[in-house]
KEVO-876792 format. One record per atom (N, C-alpha, C): x, y, z. Coordinates in steps of 0.1 Angstrom, whole numbers, plus 5000, padded with zeros to 4 digits. Atoms other than C-alpha are relative to their C-alpha. Layout:
<pts>
XYZ
...
</pts>
This chain:
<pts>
501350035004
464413621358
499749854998
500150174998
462613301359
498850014991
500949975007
460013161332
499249865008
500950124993
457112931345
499149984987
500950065011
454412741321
498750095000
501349925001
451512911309
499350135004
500749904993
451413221321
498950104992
501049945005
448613441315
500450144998
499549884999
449513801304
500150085016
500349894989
448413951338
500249915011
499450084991
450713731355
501550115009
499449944993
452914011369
500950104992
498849965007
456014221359
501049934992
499050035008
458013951352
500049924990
500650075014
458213751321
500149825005
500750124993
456713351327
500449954985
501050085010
456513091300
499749885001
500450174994
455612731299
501549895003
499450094994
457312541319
501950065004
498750004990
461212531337
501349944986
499550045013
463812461312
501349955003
499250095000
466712241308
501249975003
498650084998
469912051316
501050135003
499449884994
471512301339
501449925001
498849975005
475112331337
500649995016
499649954988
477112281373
501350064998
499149954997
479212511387
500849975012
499549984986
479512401425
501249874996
498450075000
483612231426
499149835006
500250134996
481811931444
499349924993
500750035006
479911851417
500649954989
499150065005
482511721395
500249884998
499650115000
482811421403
498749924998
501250055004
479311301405
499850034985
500249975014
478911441370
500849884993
499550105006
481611251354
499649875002
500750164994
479910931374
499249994992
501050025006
476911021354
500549944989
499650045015
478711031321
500449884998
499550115000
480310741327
498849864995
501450084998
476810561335
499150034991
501049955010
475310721307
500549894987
498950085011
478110571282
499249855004
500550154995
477310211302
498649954996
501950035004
473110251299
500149984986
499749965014
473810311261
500249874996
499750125000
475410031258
499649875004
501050104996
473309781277
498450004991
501149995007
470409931260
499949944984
500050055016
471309831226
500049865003
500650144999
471009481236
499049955009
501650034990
468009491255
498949954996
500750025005
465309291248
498950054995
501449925007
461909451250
500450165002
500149864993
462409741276
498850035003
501149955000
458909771278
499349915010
501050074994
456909691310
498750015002
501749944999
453509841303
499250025009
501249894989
450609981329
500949935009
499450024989
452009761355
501150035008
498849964998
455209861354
500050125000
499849824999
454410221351
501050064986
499349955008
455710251317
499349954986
500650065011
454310271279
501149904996
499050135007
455610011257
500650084990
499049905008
458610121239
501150035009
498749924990
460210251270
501049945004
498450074992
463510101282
499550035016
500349934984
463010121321
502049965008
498849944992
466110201341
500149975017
500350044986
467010021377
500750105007
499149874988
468210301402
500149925014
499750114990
469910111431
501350035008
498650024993
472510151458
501149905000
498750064992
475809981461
500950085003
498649945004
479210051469
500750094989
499349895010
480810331453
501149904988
499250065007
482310161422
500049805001
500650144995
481209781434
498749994990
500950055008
478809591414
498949955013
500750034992
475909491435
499749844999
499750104996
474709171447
499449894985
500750035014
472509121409
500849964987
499049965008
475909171391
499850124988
500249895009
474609491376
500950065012
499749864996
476909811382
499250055010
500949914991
475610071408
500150104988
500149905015
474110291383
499750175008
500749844990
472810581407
501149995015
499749964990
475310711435
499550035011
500149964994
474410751468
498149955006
501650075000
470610591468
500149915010
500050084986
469710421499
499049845000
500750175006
467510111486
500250004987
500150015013
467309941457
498949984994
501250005004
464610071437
500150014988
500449985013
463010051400
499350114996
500649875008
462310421383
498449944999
501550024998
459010261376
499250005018
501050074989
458310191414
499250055004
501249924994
456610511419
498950044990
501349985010
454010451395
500250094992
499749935012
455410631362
498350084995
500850014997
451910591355
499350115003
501149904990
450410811377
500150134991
499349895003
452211101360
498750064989
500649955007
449111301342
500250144992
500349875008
448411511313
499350145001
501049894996
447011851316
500050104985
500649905013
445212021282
499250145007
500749954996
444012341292
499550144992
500249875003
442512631278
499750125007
500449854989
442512981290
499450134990
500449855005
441013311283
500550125012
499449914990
442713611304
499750125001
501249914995
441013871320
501050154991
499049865003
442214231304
499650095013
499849944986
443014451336
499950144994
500749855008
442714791309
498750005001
501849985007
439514701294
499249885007
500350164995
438114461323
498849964999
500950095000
435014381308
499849914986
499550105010
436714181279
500949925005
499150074994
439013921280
500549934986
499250025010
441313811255
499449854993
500450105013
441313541225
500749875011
499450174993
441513181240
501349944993
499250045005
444513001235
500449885012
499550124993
446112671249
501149965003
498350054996
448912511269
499649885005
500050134994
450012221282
500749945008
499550014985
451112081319
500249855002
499850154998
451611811339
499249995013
500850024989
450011681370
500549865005
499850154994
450111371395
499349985011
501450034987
447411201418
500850005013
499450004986
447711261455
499049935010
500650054992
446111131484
498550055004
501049945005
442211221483
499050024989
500650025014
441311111447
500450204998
500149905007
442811461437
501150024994
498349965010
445711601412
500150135006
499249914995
448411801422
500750094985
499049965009
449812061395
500350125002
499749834999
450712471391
498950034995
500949925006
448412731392
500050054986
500349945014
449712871363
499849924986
500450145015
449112541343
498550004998
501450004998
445312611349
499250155000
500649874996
445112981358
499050064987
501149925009
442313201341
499349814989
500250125015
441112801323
498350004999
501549985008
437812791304
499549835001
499950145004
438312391300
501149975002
499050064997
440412151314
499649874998
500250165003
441211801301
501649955005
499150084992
443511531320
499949854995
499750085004
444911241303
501049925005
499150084996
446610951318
500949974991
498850075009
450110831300
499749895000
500450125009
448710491300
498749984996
501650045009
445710551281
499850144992
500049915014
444410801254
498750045001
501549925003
440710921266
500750125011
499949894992
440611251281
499050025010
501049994992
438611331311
500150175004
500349944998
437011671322
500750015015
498949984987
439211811351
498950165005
500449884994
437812101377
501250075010
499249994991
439712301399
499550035014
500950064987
439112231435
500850135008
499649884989
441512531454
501450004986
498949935007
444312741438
500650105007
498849964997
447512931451
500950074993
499349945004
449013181433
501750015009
498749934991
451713271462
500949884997
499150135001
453012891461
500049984985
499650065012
452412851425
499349865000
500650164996
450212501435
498250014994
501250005000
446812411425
499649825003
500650124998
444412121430
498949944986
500950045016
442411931401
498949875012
500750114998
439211701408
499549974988
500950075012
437711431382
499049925007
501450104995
434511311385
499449914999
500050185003
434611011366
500849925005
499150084996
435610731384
500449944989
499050035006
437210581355
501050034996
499049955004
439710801351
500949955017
499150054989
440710711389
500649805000
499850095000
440610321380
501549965003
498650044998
444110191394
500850115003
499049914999
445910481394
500350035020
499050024989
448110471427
500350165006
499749854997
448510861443
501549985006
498449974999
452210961448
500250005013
499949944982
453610981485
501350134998
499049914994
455411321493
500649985009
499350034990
458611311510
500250165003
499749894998
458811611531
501450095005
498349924998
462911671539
500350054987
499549935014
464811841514
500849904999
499250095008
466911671491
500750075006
499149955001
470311711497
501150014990
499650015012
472811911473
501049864996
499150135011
474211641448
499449895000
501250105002
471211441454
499649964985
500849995014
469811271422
498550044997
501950025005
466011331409
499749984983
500550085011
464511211380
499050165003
501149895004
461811511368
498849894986
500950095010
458811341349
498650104997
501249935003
456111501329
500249984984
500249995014
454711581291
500550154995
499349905007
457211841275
498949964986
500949945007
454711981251
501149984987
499249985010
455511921213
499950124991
499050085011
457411971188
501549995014
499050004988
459811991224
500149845002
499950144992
458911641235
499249904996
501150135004
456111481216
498850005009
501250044996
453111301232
500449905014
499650134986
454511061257
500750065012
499749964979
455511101295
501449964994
498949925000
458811241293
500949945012
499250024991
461611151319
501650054999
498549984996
465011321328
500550045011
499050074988
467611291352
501150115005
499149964998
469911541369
500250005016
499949984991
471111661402
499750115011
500649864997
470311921430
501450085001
499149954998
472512191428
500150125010
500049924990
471312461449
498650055012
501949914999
468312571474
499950125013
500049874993
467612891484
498750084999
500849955001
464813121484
499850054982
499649975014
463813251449
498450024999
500949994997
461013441436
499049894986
501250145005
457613211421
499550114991
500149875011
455913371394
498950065000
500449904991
453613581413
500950125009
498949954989
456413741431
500450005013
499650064986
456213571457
501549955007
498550065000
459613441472
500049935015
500350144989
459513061490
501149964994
499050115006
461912811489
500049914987
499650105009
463312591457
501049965005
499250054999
465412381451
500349974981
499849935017
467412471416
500449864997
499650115004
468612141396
500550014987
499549975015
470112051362
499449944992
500450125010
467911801349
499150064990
500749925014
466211911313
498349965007
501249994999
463112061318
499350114995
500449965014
461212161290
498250065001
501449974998
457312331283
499349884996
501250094999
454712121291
500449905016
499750124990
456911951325
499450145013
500449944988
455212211349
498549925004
501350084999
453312051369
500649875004
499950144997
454911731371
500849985012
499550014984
456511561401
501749984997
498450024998
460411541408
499949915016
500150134993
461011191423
501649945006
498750034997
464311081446
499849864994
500150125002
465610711444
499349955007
500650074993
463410601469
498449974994
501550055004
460010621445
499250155006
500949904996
459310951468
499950174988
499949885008
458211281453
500350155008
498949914988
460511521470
499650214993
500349855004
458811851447
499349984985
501049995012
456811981415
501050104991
499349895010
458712151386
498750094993
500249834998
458112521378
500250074994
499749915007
460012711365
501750024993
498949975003
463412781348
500450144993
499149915003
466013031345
500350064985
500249955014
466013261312
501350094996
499649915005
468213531315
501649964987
498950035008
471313551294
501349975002
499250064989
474213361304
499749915014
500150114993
472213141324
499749864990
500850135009
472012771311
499249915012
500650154997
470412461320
499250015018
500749974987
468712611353
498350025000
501550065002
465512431362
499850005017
500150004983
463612501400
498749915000
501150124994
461112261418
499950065014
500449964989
458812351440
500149905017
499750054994
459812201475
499149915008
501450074995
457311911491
499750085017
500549964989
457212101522
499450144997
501349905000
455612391507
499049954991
501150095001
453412151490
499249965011
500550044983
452512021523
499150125006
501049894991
451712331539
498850054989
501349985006
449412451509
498749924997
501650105002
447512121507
499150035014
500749974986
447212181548
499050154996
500149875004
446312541536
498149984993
501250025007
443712411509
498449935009
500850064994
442012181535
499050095006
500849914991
441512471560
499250094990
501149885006
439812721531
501250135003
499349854995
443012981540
501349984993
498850025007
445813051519
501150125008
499149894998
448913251521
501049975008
499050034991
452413251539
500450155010
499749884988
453613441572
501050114996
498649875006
455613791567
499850065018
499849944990
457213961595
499350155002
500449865001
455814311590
500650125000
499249935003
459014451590
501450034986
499049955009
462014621572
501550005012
499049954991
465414591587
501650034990
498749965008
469114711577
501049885006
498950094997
472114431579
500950095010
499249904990
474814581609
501549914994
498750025007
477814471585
501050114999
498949905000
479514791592
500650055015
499949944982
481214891628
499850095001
500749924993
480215201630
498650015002
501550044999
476515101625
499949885013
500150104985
477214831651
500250065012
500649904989
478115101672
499250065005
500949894996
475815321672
498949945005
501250124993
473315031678
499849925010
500050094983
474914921710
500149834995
499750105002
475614601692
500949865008
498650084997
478214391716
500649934992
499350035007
481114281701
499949825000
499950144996
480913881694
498149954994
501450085002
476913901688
500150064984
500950035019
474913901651
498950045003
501950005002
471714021640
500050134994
500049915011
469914281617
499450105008
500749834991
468414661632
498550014988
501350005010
464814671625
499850204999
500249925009
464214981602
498750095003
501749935003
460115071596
499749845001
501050045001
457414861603
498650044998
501349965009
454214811582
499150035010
501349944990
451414991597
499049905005
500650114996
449014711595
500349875008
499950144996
451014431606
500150025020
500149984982
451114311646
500950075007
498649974993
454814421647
500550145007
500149834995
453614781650
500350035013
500550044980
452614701688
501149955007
498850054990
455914541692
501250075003
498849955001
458714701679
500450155004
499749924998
460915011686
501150024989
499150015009
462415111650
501150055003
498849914994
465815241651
500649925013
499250044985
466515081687
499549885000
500250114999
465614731684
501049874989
499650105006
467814431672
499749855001
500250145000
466814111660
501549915002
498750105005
469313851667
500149874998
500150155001
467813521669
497949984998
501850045002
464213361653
499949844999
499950084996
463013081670
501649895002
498550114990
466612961685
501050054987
498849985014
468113021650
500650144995
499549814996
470613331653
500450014985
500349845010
470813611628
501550024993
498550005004
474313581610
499750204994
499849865005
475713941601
499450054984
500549985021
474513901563
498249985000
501350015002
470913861574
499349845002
500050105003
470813511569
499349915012
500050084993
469913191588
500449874996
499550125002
470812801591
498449944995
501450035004
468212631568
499449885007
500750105003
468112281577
499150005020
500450064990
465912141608
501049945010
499350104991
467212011639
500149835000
500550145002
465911681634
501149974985
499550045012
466611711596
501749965004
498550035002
470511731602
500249885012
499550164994
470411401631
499849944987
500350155012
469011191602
500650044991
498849975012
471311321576
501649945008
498950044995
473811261603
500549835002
499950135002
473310891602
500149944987
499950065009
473510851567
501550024992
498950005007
476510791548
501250135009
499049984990
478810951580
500350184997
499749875005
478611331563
499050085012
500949924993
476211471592
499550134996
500549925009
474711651567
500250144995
498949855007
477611861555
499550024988
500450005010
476211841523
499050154997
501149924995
473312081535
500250105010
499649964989
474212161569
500550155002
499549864999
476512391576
500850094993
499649885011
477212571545
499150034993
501249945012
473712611533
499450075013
500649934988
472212921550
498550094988
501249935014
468813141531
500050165011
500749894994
467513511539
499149985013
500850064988
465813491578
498750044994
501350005007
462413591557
499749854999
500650105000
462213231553
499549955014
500550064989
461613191591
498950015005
501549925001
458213401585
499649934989
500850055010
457513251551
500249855003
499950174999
457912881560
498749985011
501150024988
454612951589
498950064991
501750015002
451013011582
500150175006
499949874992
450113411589
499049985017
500450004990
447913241616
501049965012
499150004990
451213141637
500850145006
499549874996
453413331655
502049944999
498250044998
457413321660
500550085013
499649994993
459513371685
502150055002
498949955006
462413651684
501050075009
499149994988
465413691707
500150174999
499949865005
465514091705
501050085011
499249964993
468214351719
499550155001
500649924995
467014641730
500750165013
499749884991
468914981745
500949885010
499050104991
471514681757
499549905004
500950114988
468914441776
499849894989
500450115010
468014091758
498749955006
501550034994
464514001760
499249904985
500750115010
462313761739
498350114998
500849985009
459413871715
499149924997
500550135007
456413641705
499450084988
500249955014
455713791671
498849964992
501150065007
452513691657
500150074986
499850025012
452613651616
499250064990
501449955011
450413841589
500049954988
499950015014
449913801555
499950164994
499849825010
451214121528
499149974994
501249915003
448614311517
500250124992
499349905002
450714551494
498750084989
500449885002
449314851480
499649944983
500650015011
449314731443
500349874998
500850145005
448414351442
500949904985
500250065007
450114131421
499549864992
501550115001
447313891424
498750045006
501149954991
444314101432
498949945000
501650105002
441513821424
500649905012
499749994987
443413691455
499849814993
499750115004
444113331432
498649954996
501750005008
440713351415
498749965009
501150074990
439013271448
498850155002
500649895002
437213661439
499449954988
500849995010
436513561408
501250004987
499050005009
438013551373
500050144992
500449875008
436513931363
501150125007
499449914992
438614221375
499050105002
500849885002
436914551389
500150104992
500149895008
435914831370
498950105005
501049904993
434115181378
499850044987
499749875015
432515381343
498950105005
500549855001
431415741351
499550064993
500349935015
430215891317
501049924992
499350105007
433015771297
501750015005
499149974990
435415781330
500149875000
499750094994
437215441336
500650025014
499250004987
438115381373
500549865000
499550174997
440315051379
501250025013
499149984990
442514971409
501049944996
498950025008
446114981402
500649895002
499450105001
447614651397
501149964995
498950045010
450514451387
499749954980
501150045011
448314281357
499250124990
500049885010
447414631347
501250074994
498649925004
450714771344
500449874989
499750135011
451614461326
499250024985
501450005014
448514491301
500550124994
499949895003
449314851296
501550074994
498949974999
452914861296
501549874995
499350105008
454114521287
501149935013
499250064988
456114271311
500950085006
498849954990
458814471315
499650165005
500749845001
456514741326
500550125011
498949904990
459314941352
500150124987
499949895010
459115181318
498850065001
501249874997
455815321332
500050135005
500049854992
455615671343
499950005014
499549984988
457215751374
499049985013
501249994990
454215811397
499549864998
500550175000
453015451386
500849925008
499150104989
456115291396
500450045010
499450014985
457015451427
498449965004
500650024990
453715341438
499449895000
499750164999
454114991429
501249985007
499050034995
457414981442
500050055017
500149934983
456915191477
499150055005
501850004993
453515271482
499649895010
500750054979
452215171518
499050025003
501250044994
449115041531
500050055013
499849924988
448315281557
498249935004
501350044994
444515121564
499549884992
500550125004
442514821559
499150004983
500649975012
441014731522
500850104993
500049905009
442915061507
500349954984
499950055014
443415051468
500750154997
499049895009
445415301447
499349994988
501049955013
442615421425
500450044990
499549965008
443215471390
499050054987
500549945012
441615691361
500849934987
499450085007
442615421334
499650024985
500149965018
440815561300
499050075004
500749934999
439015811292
499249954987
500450105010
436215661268
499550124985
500149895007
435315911235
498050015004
501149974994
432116091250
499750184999
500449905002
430816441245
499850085015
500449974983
430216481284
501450005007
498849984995
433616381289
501250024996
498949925012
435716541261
501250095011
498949935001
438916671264
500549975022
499150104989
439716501299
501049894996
499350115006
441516231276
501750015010
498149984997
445116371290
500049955015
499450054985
444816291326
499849865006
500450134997
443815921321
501749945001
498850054993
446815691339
500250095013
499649884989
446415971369
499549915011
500850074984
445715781407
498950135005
501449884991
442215971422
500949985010
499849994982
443016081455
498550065005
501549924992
439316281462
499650024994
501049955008
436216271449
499050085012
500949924991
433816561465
500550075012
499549984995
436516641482
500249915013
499650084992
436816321503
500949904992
499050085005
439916071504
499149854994
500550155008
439315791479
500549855004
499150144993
440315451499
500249854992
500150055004
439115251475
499449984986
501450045007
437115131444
498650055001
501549954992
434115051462
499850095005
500049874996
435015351480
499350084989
500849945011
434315531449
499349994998
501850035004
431215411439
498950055012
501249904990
429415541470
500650094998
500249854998
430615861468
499650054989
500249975019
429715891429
498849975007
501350034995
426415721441
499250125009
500649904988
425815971473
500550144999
500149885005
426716291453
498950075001
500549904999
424316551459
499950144993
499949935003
425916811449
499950074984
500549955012
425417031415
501149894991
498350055011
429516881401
499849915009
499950114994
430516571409
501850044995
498450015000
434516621412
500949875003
498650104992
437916421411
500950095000
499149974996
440916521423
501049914996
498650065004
444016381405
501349985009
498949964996
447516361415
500450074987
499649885012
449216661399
499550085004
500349864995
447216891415
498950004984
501050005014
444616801381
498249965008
501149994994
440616841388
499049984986
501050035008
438116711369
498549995006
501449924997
434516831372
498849954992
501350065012
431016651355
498850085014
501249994993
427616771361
499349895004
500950114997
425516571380
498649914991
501450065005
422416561365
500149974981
499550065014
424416431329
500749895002
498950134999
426516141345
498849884995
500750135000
423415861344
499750004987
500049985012
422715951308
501449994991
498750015010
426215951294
500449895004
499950094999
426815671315
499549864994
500050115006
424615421299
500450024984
499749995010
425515581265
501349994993
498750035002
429015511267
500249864998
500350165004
428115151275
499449964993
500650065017
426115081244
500949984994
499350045013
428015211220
501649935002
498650074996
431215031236
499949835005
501050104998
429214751240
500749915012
499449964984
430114771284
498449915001
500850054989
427714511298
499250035015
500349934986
427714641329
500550135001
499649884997
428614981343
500950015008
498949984992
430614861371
499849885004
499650194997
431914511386
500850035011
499649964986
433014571428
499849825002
499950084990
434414311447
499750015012
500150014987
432914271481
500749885005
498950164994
436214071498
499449935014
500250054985
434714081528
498949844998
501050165002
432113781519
500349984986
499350035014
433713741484
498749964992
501049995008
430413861466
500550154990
499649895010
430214091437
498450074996
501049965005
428314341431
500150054984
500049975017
427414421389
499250104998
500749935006
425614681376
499450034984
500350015014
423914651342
499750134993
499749895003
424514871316
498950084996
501849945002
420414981313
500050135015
500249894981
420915101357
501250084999
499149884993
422915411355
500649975012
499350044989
425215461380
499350045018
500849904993
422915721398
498849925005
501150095000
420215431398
500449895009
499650164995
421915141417
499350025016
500550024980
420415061454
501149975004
498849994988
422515131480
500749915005
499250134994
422614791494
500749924985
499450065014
423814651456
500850055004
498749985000
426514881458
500949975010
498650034986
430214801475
500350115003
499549874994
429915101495
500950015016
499650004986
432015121527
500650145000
499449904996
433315441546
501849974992
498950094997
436615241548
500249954990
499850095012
436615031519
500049865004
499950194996
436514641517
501349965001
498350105000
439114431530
500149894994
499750145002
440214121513
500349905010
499850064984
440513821535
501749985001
497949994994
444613871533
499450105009
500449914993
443314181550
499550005006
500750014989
440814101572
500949905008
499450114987
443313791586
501150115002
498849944992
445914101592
499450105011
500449884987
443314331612
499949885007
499650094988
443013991630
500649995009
498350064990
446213921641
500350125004
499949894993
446514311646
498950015013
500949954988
443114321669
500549875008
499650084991
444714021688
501250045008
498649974993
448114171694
500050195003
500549855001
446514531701
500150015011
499850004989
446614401737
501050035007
498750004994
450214411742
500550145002
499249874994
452414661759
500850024986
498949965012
454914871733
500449894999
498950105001
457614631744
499449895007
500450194993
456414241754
501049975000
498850064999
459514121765
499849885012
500450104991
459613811785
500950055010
499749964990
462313951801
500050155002
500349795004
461914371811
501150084998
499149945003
463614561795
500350185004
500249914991
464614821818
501050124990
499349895005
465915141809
500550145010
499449924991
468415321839
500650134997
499549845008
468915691834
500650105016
499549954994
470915911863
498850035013
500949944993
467616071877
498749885001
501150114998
465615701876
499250005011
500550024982
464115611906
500349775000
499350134997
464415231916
499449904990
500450135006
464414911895
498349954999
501750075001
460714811904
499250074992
500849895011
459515141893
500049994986
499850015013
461215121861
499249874995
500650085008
459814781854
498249985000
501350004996
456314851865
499550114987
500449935017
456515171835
500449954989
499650075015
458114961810
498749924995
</pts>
């Protein structure tokens, strides 16, 4: 488990809190020796420091007064440099001053939130406040985490060298990455301040960073914060959405209130954003930072108006056992995983052949037996190879991640390119990318770019809500896998078999005389009202709306049937919303133009005009969903198998080669 800053209750299953937490503990053997170097250099700073004169070089320097500032500088391992100071920092390739990247810049983030309740979604919880970090970027805008902002009412941003607060908005937001964007609109708050440059390679392990931000007090006080450790590991890992992108884990103390802030190599660059840290029991001092190249892509992301990262569409099994490598026609000497099931929606439908298709290489980068791939760049490891003579063993070739990163490291609007094995033949694949779209959401306001209200349907004193992560959370409590069975298998395995669907839920039954003694089958999924399948929400509401009939029926799971007369729903309906004092009647997201329709609690349900209501046959897609029937109606053209080369298939009673590749 991993805890992130400020999460809002109806931040997922897993449990979040503010900020990434402290002075991680190494275990990797190589890591020994740098450590003691620190200690050593720690002992030494200590000691210079007590006879230091001021220490304090104020705004210019990027430091309040008070602060000791610290030279970080290459020499010779164990050599004094040419200044006669020690080499205080290992491995650093100029000689630069901790201040050089504008300390400075490093901003405050006050924010208040109020959080939507996903039970009862036309309240929202008692305000309460946290506190983040931030750092100017290129664009007059700030860089920090969504969840330092998520659900905020008011946002105030305070420079470390100065003491007024300025009014902050948010300009785009990213749940999946965990990133957000901040604008101020007083130019005085931009006066001087210098925007950060992102370096986009990865650090490499045993690299130093410096982590800088405002650890929230009684943790750290009121002042811009600074600590120092190393990288220790980076691999995939999930964000606190549940998403799962690249980190990079570290040891340097990182405490609530440092989300948000930047993680800076010796060069002055800002190589990532701290996030989150490790909680469970038996973990120490484990702190992750979000990587500048998925910063990168989300700022690209924010520019275009389109979020989200590439997923393959599929499911595959590892071929770690020989008789599964048999039976799969594997040859002896190759690698790669047997693709499984593919998702209905995505392009891969069109491509693959489950059961008889092996992946073994994505874009050039082959498929180790464990699933796996080689992380770094081709590029990246020449230029590691010219530094310091290690050709970027460090990284290289013992750091490998899950090949899911070779889909989540692209945009769903690209494609990939996948060496595939096929009934023996080897042939190439161009794979175009979607964005998941899973059955129960856990981010269904789709990073508040829907809105900050969740849906709700009320029938008499029938709740309808669509099942979420954020409701099960609300209802059930973070560690909400203690929900009733039918809930969790259909968060955990439930499959999106059409565009827009939702996993409709009867979520309370309200106390009502019209709808007495239904109380027991609230937490039940609708599957049919009127005897048609429920696809959605909005679905629902037209067919409640375009009832006719004498009863107006639902169909439970369970084989449970619930029955209202018609000509009593518009009447018990607004009488449920008085005395429960329900504003409206119902709150439908239309994803497709990300409008909302409301219904006030005066217009019965029976009363709404047709065009107000979010009625579709089909239901509404979100635009995750509409950019996957995209990339599906683009790749709808293709033959079963698109192979660049054909992949023929010779059987006794064939007829000749041309034939076969003319029906392939």
């Amino acid at each position: 488990r991993a805890q992130a800053l400020c999460p809002p209750p109806s931040a997922g299953r897993r449990t979040f809190r503010d900020s990434l937490g402290g002075n991680a503990q190494h275990t990797h053997p190589a890591c020994a020796a740098p450590m003691a170097r620190r200690r050593g250099r720690a002992a030494e700073a200590s000691a210079q420091a007590a006879g230091a004169a001021d220490g304090a070089r104020g705004h210019g320097a990027g430091l309040e007064a008070g602060v000791a500032t610290r030279t970080w500088k290459r020499g010779k391992d164990g050599q004094e440099d040419d200044d006669g100071q020690a080499d205080r920092v290992h491995g650093w390739e100029d000689s630069k001053d901790i201040s050089s990247f504008e300390l400075c810049a490093v901003v405050k983030v006050s924010t208040v939130h109020a959080t939507p309740n996903f039970a009862a979604p036309w309240k929202t919880s008692s305000q309460w406040s946290s506190v983040g970090s931030a750092f100017p970027i290129e664009g007059g805008r700030l860089l920090t985490n969504a969840h330092v902002i998520a659900n905020a009412h008011l946002i105030h941003v305070r420079r470390s060298d100065g003491h007024k607060k300025f009014v902050a908005k948010v300009s785009s937001m990213c749940f999946e990455s965990d990133l957000a964007v901040l604008e101020v609109e007083d130019d005085a708050f931009w006066h001087g301040l210098v925007p950060l440059t992102l370096e986009a390679r990865l650090p490499r392990l045993q690299d130093e960073v410096a982590v800088v931000g405002f650890p929230d007090a009684p943790s750290g006080g009121e002042a811009v914060c600074i600590t120092q450790g190393v990288v220790s590991r980076i691999d995939l890992h999930s964000y606190s959405w549940d998403s799962r992108l690249l980190v990079v884990q570290i040891d340097a103390a990182i405490n609530p209130g440092n989300s948000g802030g930047p993680c800076v190599d010796g060069a002055g660059q800002v190589v990532g954003v701290a996030f989150q840290k490790g909680i469970d029991a038996g973990h120490d001092n484990i702190g992750y930072f979000i990587p500048a190249m998925i910063v990168l892509r989300f700022l690209e992301c924010s520019s275009a108006g389109t979020f989200g990262f590439g997923a393959g569409g599929f499911r595959y099994s590892l071929l770690d056992n020989p008789s599964l490598c048999a039976w799969a026609g594997l040859p002896a000497g190759e690698t790669g995983v047997l693709v499984d099931e593919v998702e209905t929606l995505a392009p891969a439908k069109m491509l693959f052949e489950p059961s008889a298709d092996i992946v073994l290489a994505i874009d050039g980068k082959s498929i180790g037996e464990d699933g796996t791939v080689s992380l770094l760049e081709e590029e990246s490891d020449k230029e590691r190879g010219t530094r310091g003579g290690d050709g970027g063993g460090r990284t290289g070739g013992c750091l490998r991640v899950p090949l899911d990163w070779m889909f989540r490291r692209r945009s769903p609007r690209e494609s990939v390119r996948l060496q595939v094995l096929r009934h023996g033949v080897k042939g190439e694949i161009q794979l175009p990318l979607y964005r998941v779209a899973p059955l129960v959401p856990s981010d269904p306001l789709d990073g508040e770019r829907l809105g900050t209200r969740p849906e709700y349907l009320l029938v008499g004193g029938l709740v309808f809500v669509p099942l979420t992560e954020p409701f099960l959370t609300e209802e059930y409590g973070r560690d909400w896998e203690s929900c009733p069975s039918r809930l969790l298998y259909l968060a955990k395995h439930g499959k999106v078999e059409f565009e827009g669907q939702q996993a409709v839920l009867l979520s309370e039954v309200l106390a009502c005389e019209f709808t007495q003694g239904y109380e027991v089958h609230k937490r039940r999924q609708v599957l049919r009202c009127d005897g048609q399948i429920v696809r959605s929400l909005s679905h629902l509401a037209s067919l409640v709306l375009d009832c006719r009939e004498q009863f107006l029926t639902f169909e439970l799971a369970g084989d449970f049937l619930i029955a209202l007369s018609r000509s009593g729903i518009d009447k018990a309906t607004v009488e449920v919303a008085d005395k429960n004092q329900i504003a409206a009647t119902q709150h439908l997201l239309d994803r497709s133009g990300s409008n909302v329709a409301t219904v006030g609690a005066g217009a019965a349900v029976g009363q709404v005009a047709a065009g107000t209501s979010a009625s579709s046959g089909s239901g509404r897609a979100t635009s995750a969903q509409k950019s996957v029937g995209e990339a599906q109606g683009s790749s709808s053209q293709l033959p079963k198998a698109t192979l660049e080369s054909k992949l023929l298939r010779r059987s006794p009673a064939s007829g000749t080669e041309e034939e076969e590749e003319e029906e392939e």
